[in-house]
N, C-alpha and C positions, 0 to 999 in steps of 0.2 A: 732373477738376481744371480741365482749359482751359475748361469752363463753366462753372464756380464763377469763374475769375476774370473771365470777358467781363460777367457776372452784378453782379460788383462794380463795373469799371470802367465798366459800360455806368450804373450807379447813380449813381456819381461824378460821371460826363459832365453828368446832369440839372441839377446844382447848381450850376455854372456857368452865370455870366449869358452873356449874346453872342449869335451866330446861331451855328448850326453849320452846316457845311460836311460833306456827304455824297460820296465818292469811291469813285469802282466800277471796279472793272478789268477788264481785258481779258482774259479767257481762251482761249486757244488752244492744241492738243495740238501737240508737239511730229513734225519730222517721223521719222518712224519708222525702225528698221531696214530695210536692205533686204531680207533673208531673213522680215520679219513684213509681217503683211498685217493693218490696222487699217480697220476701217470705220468713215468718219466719220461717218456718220450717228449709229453709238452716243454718241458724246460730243458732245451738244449744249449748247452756254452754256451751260443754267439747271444744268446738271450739272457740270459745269468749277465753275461760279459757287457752289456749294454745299460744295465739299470746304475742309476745316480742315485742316492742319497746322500742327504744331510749329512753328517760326522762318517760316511763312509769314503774310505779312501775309491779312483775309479781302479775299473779293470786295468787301463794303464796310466803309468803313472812314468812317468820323463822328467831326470833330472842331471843337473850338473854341481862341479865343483862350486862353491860359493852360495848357489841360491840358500833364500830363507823359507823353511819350513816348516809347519807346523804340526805339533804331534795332535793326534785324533782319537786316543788313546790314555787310559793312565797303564804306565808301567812306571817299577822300579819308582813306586811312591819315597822310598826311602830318599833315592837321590831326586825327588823334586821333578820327575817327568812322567807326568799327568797332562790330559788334556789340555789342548790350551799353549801348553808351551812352545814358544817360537828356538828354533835351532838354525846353525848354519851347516848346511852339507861339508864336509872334506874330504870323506873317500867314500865311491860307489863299490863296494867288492858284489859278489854275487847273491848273496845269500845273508847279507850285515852290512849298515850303511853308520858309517862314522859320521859322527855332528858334534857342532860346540852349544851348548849350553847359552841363548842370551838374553832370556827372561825368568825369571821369579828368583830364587835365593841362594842357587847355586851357579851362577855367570860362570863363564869360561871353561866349566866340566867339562869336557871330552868322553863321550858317550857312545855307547853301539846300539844302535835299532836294529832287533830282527824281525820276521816277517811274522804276521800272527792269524790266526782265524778268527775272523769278524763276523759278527753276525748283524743287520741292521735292525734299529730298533724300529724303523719305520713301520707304526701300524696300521699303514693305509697300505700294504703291502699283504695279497692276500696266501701267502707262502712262506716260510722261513727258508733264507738260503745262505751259506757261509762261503765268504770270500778271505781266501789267504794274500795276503798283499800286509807290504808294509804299511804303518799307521800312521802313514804321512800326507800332507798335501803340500802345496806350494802357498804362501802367503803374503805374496807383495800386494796383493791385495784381496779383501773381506767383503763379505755382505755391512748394509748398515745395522741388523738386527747383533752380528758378532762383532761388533766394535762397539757395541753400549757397554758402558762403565770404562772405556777407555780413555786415556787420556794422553792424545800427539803433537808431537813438538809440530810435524807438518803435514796435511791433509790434500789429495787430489781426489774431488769429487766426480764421476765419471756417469753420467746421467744417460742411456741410449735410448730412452722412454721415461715417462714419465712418473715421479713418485707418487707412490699410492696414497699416501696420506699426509699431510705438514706432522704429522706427528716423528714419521719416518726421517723425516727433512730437520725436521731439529733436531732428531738425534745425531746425521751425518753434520750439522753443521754445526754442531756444541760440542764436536771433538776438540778444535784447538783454541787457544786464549785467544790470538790475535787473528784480527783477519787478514792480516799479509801471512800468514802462511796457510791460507784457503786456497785452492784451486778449482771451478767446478768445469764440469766440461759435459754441452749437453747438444746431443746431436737429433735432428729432424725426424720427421717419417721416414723418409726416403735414406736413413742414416749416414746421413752426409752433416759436417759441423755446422748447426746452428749458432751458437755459442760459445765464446772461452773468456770467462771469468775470471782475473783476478782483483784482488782485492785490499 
């Protein structure tokens, strides 16, 4: 699923005019228990620099003027930017990326993201390791699991395989009221378009 959506958003990105801005983080393992005994030699950057998770931003991260992004993060709980909330880029500086505020209670804020140390909570990960990188990803498009409790005016459903479950299936298809603003789009083995659904 997390590659289906990097897939689309990475799609999106191209259409946008501007320059883009490529951001790479720092990886470093975490220091260890004292009872474990970790060699560092095993975990070298390009390996740190490789691992995905869930709510972790990746090693790079490429963006432009305009895209929408979503913080992965709570900061600056005061002004309402906490996990979850969706932003629109307007300046890439080096080291603090400028966004506008356009969901939960503070709309059209003007805010500055700085870079932070992340640690993943993933515990199917047999290591603790921290990545500095901003708390961002790109969001034009989500998994179905992060779109429950959501509620969109229009939905393009993006199929490249097949849904694991009808359960999964009505969550992605009980996002919008109407079905004319459904889209589904589901392509073959050989991932070539089987289908384009509207509705």
């Amino acid at each position: 699923m997390l590659e289906s959506v990097e897939k689309v958003n990475d799609f999106v990105l191209t259409i946008f005019l501007g320059m883009k801005n490529e951001y790479l983080s720092s990886d470093t393992t975490c220091q260890a228990d004292e009872n474990e005994v970790i060699q560092q030699e095993w975990f070298k950057p390009e390996f740190l620099n490789d691992i995905k998770c869930s709510g972790l931003p990746n090693h790079k991260l490429t963006l432009k003027p305009g895209v929408a992004v979503m913080l992965l993060r709570n900061i600056y709980q005061t002004s309402s930017l906490y996990n979850g909330t969706r932003l629109i880029v307007n300046e890439l500086g080096n080291n603090i990326i400028g966004a506008t505020v356009v969901t939960g209670r503070n709309i059209g804020d003007k805010v500055y993201i700085p870079r932070m140390n992340l640690i993943p909570s993933d515990s199917e990960l047999p290591f603790k390791f921290q990545r500095r990188q901003f708390p961002l990803t790109i969001c034009f498009a989500m998994t179905i699991n992060k779109s429950q409790g959501l509620s969109l005016s229009h939905v393009g459903f993006y199929l490249p395989k097949s849904v694991f479950t009808y359960g999964q299936l009505y969550v992605a298809l009980s996002r919008v009221k109407s079905r004319s603003d459904l889209r589904i789009l589901i392509l073959n083995e050989d991932g070539n378009l089987k289908s384009l659904m509207h509705h």
